[in-house]
Residue, then its C-alpha position, 0 to 999 in steps of 0.5 A: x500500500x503507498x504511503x499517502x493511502x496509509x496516511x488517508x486511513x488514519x483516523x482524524x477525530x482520533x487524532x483530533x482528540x488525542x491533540x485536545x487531550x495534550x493541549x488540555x493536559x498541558x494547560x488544566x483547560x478543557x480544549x476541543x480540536x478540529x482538523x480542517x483542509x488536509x492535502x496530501x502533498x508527496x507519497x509519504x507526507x500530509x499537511x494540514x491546519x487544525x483549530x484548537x479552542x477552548x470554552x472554559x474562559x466563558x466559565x465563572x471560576x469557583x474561588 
């Protein structure tokens, strides 16, 4: 199988969370993420942009 159909298997709200629970492990907020326009440029290589965001700044702190 060619790479660039290896790369098109992978699942993207898989990795969408996975990245979401980094960044939310990372900074103690709740992040959400979302992969958008992926181009699969040479055999072997993906390029994409994705959204990171959060919510939790709307949330009232319980001081």
């Amino acid at each position: 199988m060619e790479l660039e159909n290896k790369l098109k298997e992978v699942n993207t709200r898989a990795l969408e969370q996975a990245i979401a629970k980094v960044i939310t492990d990372a900074t103690g907020w709740d992040y959400s993420c979302t992969i958008r326009a992926i181009q699969y440029v040479n055999t072997g290589t993906a390029e994409f942009s994705l959204t990171v965001e959060t919510t939790d700044w709307l949330m009232p702190k319980n001081d």
